[in-house]
N, C-alpha and C positions, 0 to 999 in steps of 0.2 A: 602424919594422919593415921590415928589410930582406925583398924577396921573392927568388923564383930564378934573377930576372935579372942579381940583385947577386953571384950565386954561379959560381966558373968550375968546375962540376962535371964535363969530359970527363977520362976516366979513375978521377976519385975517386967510391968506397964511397959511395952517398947512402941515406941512412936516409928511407925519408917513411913518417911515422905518418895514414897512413889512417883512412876510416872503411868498411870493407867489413861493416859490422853487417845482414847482410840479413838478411831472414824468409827461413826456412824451410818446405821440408815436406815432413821427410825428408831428402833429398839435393839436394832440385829448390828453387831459387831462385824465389820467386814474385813479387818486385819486385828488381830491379837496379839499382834507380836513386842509389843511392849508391854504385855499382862504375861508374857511366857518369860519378856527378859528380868522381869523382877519376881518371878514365882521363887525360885531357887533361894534368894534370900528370906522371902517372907517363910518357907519352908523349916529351913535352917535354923532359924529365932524361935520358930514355933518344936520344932522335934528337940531343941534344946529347955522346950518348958517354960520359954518366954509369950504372955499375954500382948499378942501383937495387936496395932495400931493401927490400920494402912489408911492413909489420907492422900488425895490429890488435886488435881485439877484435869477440868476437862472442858472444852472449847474455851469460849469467852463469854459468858454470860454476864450481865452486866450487876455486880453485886448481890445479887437479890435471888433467889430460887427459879429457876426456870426448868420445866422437868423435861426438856427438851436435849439438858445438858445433865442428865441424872446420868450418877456412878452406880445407879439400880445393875445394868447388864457388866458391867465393869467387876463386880464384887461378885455378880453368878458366876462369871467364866474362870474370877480366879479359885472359886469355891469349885467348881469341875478342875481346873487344874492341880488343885494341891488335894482333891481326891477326899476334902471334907465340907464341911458346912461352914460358911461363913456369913458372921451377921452381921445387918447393913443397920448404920446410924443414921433415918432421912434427914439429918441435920447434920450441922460441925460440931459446933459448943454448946448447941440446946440441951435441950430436957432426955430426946432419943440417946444423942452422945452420951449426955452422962452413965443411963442407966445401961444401952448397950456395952460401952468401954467395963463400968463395975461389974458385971455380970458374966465377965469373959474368967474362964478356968484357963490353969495353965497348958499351954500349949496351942489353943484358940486362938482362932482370929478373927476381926473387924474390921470392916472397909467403915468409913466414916463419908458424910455426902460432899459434893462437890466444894473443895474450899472455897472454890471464886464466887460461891453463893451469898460470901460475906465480903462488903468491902475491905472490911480490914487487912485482906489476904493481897493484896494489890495498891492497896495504897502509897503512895510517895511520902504522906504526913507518916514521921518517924512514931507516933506516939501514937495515932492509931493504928498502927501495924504494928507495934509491940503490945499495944492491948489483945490485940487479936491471939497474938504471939503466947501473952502471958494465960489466957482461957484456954489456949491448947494445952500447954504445957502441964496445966492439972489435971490433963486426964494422963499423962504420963510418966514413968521415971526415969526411962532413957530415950536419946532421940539416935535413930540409922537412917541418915540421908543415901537414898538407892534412887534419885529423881534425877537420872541426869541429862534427860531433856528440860530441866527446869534449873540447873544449878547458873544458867547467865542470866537469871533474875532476884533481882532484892525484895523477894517477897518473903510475909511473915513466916509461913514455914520452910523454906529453905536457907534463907539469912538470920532471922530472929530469934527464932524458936532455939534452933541448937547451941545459938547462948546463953540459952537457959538450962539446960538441960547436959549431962553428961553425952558424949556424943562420940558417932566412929562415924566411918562409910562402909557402907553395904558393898556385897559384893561385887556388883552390876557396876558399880565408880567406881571401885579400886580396879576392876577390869579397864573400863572408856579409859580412865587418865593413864594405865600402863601403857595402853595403844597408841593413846595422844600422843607418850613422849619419846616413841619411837618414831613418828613424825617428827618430832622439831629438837630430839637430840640426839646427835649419832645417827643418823637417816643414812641405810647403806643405798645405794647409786648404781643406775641411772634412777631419780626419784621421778616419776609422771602425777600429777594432778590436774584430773579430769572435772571441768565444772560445765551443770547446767545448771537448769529453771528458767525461770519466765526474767523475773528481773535483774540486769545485771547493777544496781546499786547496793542488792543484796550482799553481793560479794565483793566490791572495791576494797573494802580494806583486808580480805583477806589474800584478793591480789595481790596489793601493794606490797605483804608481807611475803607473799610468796614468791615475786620476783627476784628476791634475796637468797630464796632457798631450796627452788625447784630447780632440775632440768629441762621441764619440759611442762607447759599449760595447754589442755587440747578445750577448746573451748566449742560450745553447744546450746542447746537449749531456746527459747526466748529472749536468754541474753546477746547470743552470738551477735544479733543483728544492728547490735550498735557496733558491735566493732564492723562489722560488714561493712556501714555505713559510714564508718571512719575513715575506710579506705577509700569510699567515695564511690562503692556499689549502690543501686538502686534498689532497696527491701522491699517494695509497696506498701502493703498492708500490717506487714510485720510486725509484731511487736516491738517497742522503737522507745527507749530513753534519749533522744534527741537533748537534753539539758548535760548528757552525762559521755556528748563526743569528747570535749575537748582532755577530758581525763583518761578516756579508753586511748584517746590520739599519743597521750604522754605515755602511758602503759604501754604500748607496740613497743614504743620508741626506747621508753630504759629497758626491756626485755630483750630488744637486737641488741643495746647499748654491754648489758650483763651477761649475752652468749645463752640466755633462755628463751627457747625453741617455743613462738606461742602459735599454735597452729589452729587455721580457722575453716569452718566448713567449705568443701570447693564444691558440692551440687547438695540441693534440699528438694522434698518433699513440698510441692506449692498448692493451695487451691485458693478462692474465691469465698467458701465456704468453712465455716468452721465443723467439726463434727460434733454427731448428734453423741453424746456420752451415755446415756439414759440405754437408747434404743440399741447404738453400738453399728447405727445402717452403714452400710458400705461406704466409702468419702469417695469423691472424685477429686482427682490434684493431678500434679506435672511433676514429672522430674527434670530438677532446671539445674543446671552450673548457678554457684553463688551471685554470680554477679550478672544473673540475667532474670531474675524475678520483675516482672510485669506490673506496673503501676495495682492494677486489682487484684492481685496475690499476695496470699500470707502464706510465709514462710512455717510449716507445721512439725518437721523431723529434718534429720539428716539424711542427707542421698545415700545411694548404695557406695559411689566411688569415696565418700567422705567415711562412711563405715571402716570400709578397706584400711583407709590410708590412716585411722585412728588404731585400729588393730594393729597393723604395722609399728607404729609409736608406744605400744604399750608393750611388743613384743619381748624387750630387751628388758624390760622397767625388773628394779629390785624391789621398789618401793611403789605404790600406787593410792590413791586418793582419790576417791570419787566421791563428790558432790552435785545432783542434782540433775534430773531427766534431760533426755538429750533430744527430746520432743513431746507430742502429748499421746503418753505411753499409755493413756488412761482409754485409747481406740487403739485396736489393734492394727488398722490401717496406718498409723501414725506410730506403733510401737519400737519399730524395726530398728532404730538406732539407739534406744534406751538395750533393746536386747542385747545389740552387738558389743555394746561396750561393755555387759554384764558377762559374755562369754568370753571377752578378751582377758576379763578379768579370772573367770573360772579358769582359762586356758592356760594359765602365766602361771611362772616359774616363781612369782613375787610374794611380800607381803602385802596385801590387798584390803583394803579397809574401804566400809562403802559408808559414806558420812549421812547418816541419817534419814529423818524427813520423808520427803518424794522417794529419795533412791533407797530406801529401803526396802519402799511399799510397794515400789519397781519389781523390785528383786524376787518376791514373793507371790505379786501378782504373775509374773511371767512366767514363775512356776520353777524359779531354781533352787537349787538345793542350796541352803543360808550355810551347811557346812563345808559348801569349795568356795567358800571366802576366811579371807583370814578375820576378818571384824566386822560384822555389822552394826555400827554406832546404832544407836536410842536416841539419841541426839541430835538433831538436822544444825539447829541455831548455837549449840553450846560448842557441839565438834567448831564449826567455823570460828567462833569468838576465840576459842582456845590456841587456835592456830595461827589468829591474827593478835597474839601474846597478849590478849587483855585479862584480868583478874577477874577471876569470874565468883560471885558473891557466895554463890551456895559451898563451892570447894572453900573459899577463906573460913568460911564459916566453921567448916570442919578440922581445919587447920588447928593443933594443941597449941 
């Protein structure tokens, strides 16, 4: 995989597929931090004399222009961050595109508007997404994939396009995939992989793959509570894949079977009520042992004694993997076990990589410093895909 150093970009058209997918609210940017992790490369192309490109995506809008999901505040913040001016395309391939992309001097750059505003950026019809593919590519002469929250998808600019086009990876990919493969090659030991979120089908197959190669699974989040329930605890309200016991049942089962340590909350954080997120009001809950939640309780965080004994389990760890909130970190009455796992990890002696998504915005939001971690992935869905050994379209793509 050639990177940007392989590329003589002064003067030439450089496309780089971004990942400026922030949260919104409203107009205002509430995390940046995937517009800071790809600034340095857009930076880079540009102080080297290359007329940069930046295209992305952001939410889901559903083909068509919605200004709800406009890259407007996306292309200001990265214009304050790289300390110039940067001109925004309100189209992809239109008429704006054209003449903003023509009218960039060297060293300049453009944010171009939301790709997903065009079906063709999404499509599964191979011929409509290489159309889309083929109108990109004229405003271009090189393509830098630095998207890599978007590289586990077959869309036109990430898969298509840089078969058209002379191609490297950005620095931001050549960074995630060096990190990836000290996860799944040579991974020095005790290795720990930490997962939450809300749903656990999310992650079956990265289990499955990880049963093979972890030490140790500390499991949390929304998901815990189907294993809870596997074991044939009472969750109440919990959030509950009840279709996805009899798989969690076989997972316990080859994890004792392979001597990997899967360790499950033993008290949570319980209420009646979900929290108000908006207003931030105080929550009322219980702290209960795992397996005494109350037919009208949901399960919201992890307990203090489950904190403990997580901390404890990471304390040895060489290697660490964190995926996905370890309750809803988003109130800070509910925060306490997304933190603990965050400082278990600042405290360690390890390499520590916090896999994307939720747990990065954890990380940030809680107010830790992003450099007492070894990696903060960009990537919630592609770290995971990549670990559960599938090929992921936008790296093939960039594949010589």
């Amino acid at each position: 995989m050639k990177t940007i150093d392989d590329l003589q970009v002064a003067g030439q058209r450089v496309f780089v597929r971004a990942d400026l997918n922030v949260p919104l609210d409203g107009t205002t940017i509430t995390d940046d931090g995937r517009i800071r992790a790809v600034a340095p490369t857009i930076a880079k192309l540009a102080e080297r004399g290359a007329k940069v490109i930046v295209a992305s995506h952001l939410g889901r809008p559903k083909g068509a222009p919605d200004p709800a999901f406009s890259l407007g505040p996306a292309a200001q913040r990265l214009g304050e961050l790289l300390g110039q001016s940067v001109a925004f395309a309100t189209d992809t391939v239109g008429e704006s595109a054209a003449a903003v992309t023509a009218g960039l001097a060297d060293g300049q750059v453009a944010v171009l508007e939301n790709l997903r505003f065009n079906p063709g950026e999404t499509s599964k019809d191979d011929a409509e997404r290489g159309a889309f593919a083929d109108r990109l590519a004229a405003l271009a002469d090189l393509y830098v994939g630095d998207g890599f929250g978007a590289v586990h998808r077959k869309h036109a600019s990430v898969y298509d396009l840089p078969q058209r086009l002379p191609h490297a990876a950005g620095d931001l990919i050549a960074t995630e995939v060096g990190v990836l493969k000290k996860l799944t090659e040579d991974v020095k030991r005790p290795y720990v992989v930490v997962l939450g979120g809300a749903k656990v089908s999310d992650k079956l197959a990265v289990i499955d793959e990880l049963l093979g190669k972890a030490d140790r699974l500390l499991i949390g989040g929304g998901m815990a509570y189907t294993f809870l329930k596997a074991k044939g605890y009472e969750v109440g309200i919990s959030l509950l894949q009840e279709d996805q016991i009899p798989v969690v049942t076989e997972y316990m089962e080859r994890a004792e079977k392979n001597g990997v340590e899967l360790v499950l909350p033993v008290d949570v954080l319980a209420s009646t009520d979900f929290p108000d997120l908006k207003t931030k009001a105080p929550a009322t809950f219980d702290t209960l042992d795992a397996d005494k939640i109350p037919s009208d309780k949901e399960g919201l965080d992890i307990g203090p004694k489950t904190r403990e004994l997580y901390a404890s389990k990471l304390a040895d760890a060489a290697t660490v993997f964190w995926n996905g909130p370890l309750g809803v970190f988003e109130h800070p009455d509910y925060a306490g076990g997304t933190r603990a796992i965050a400082q278990a990890l600042v405290d360690s002696d390890a390499f520590t990589v916090v896999g994307g998504g939720d747990s990065a915005a954890a990380v940030r939001l809680l107010g830790f410093d992003e450099k007492a971690f070894g990696h903060i992935s960009t990537g919630g869905g592609a770290s995971l895909e990549y670990l559960e050994g599938k090929t992921l379209p936008g790296l093939a793509a960039l594949e010589d």
